[in-house]
N, C-alpha and C positions, 0 to 999 in steps of 0.2 A: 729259457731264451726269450719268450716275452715278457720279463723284465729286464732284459740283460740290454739289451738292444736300442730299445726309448732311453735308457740312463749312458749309454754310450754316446747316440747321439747326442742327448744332454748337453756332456760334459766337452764334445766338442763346440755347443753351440758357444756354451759358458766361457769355455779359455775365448772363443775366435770373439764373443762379445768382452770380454774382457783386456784385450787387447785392442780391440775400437774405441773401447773407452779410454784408455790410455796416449792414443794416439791424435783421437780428437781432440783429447785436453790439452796437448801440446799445440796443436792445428789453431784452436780455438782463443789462446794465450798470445796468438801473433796478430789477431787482426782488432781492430778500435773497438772497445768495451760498448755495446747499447743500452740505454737508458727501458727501452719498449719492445716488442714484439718486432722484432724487424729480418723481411723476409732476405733483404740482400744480405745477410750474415752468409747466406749460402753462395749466394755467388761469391763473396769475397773467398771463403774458405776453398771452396775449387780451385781457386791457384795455389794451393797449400798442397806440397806430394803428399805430406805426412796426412794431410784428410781424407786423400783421394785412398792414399793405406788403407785407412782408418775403414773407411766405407767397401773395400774387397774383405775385409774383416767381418762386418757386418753382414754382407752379401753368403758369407761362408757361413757365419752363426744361424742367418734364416735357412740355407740349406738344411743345416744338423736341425734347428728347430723343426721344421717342417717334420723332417724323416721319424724325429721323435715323437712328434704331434701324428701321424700315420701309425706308431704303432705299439702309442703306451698313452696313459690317462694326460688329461691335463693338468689333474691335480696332482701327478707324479712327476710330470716332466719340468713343467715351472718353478716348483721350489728350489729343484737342482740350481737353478740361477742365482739362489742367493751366495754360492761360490764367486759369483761375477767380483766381488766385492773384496777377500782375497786372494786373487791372482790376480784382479787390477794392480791390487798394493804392490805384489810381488813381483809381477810386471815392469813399474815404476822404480822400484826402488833396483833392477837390473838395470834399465836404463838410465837411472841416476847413478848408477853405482855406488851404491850405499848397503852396507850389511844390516840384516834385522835385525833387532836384539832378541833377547829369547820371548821378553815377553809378546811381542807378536808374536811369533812362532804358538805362544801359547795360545794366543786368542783366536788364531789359524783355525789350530788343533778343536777346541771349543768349537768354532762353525761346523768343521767337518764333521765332528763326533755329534754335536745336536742334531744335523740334518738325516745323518743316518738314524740316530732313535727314531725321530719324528717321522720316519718313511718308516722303518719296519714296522713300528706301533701303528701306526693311520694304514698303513697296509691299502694307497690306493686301488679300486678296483674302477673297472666298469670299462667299455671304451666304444659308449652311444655314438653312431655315426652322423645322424640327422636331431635336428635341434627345431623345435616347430615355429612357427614365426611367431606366434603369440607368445615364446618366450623370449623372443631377440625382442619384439618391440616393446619388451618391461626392460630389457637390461640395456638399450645401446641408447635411451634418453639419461639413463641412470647413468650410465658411464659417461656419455657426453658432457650430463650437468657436473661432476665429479673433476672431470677434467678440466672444465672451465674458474669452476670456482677456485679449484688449487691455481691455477697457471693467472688467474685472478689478484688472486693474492699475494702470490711471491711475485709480479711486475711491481706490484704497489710498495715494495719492497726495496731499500737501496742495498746494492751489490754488496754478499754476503752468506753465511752461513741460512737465514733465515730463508731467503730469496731462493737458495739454489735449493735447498731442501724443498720447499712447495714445490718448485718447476721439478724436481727428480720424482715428487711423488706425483706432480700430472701424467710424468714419462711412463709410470708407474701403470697407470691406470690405460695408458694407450699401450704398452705394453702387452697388459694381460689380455684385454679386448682385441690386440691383432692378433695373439694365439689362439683365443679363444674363434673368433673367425676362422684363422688360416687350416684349423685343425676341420673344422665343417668345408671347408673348400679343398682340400687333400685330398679327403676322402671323395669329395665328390671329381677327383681327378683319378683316383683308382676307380669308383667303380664306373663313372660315365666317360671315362678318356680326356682328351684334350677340348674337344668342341663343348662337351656340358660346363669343363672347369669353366674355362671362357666366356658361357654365357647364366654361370652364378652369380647371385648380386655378392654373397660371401665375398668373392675373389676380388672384386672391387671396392669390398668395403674394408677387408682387412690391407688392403693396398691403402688408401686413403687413412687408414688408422697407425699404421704403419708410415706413412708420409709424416704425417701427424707427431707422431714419437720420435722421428729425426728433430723436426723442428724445434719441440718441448727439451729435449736431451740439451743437443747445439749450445741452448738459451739455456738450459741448466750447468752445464759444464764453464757457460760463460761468466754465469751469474754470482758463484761462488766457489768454494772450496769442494774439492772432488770427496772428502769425506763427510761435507754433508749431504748432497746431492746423490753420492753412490749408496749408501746405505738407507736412503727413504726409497729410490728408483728399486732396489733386488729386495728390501723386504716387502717390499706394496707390490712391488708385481708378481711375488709367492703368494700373500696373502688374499688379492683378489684373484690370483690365477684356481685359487681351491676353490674357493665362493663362484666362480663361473663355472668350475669343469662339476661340483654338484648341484647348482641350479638349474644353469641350461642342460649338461650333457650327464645327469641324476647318477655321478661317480658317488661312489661310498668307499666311507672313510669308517677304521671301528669306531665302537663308543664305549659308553662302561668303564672296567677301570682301565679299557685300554685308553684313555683321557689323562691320564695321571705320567706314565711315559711319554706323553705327548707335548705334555706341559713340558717338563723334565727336560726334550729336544729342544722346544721353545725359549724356555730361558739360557739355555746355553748358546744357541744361538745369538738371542738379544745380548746375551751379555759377550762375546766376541766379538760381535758388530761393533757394540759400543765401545770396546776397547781399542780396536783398531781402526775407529775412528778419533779417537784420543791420544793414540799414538804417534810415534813419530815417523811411523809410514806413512803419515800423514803429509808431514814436512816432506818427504821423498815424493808422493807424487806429486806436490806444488813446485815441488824443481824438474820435473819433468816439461 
């Protein structure tokens, strides 16, 4: 049951984020394309129903996140996210209404089937409540420079594959630092109630990281093709989400030759991403 539970949540968070991203990309395709960081993108998008969707979707995903951040690793519940990627597709191509050909189907199957190696082999454990401050203040300069230099570099970027890929992998990185927060700030909602959550700096910082990750997203989803942007965004926000939940929250992961399986999940993954970023679920969700 305490595996059963966090990957349930998960996979609610995954479909309700996956269906935000689907929604926003259409939200995001109606209002004037920006050149820079510009914060009225949001106010324009507010008179968009299909945003306003988009973001009770989102609202639901942090729900499931949260519940699964409460009560299974970080570095088991984040990966589950690299699902986000397809049932976007599968999402889109419903609302286009467009049938997949098999070979998506096959590269589906590839995500799915890597992610479960990769979890039963890495077998995460551990589920640290408290995190000391002298580990947040090595990690939240780290993430911050990380974010900036990505989001950096894809403005400098004209609207494209290149562009929206940097901004999905800053998303990326605001991402994993809001779970990694929100999972310290939960807990400290179960064991000190409402008044302690409330007066945690956690709870405001993963709020502001979290602000942060709409913003990044918005401008990636704006900046180019949702098959660049989604596949930098779920696999950067798995791959820092494990590098945070064993630094700060000291989750263990096997080693040995349980490394060899793990690879094994890894490239099947990478190579279904990549496929169905090359496919023509591709073209599906650009008609969305």
């Amino acid at each position: 049951m305490g595996f059963v539970l966090p990957v349930l949540f998960a996979l609610f968070a995954a479909f309700s984020n996956a269906l935000a991203t689907v929604l926003q990309r259409r939200a995001s395709l109606t209002v004037p394309q920006s050149d820079g960081f510009r914060f009225g993108l949001v106010l324009d998008l507010l008179r968009r129903p299909l945003w306003l969707g988009g973001i009770l979707a989102v609202v639901a995903a942090g729900a499931g996140q949260a519940a699964a951040l409460a009560t299974g690793a970080l570095s088991l519940v984040q990966p589950l996210f690299v699902l986000e990627l397809p049932l976007a597709l599968l999402i889109a191509s419903l609302v286009a209404r467009r049938r997949l050909p098999g070979a998506v189907w096959r590269a589906v199957a590839a995500v799915v089937a890597g992610l479960g190696v990769v979890l039963v082999a890495a077998a995460p454990a551990g589920n640290r409540t408290h995190v000391p401050l002298d580990r947040w203040a090595l990690a939240l300069p780290a993430c911050a420079g990380a974010v900036a230099v990505l989001a950096a570099a894809g403005l400098r970027q004209p609207p494209g594959r290149m562009r929206a890929g940097c901004l999905g992998a800053a998303t990326a990185v605001c991402y994993a630092l809001t779970a990694a927060l929100m999972k310290s700030a939960v807990h400290t909602l179960r064991e000190g109630g409402i008044g302690a959550f409330l007066t945690a700096w956690e709870t405001y910082a993963f709020g502001a990281s979290g602000i942060c990750a709409v913003l990044l997203l918005e401008h990636a989803m704006q900046g180019g093709p949702l098959v660049a942007s989604q596949p930098a965004l779920t696999l950067g926000d798995a791959g820092v989400s494990v590098a945070l939940g064993v630094l700060l929250y000291e989750e263990h992961l096997r080693a040995h030759w349980w490394l060899l399986p793990q690879l094994f999940g890894l490239a099947l993954i990478c190579a279904g991403v990549l496929a169905l970023a090359g496919s023509d679920a591709g073209a599906a969700a650009e008609a969305t």
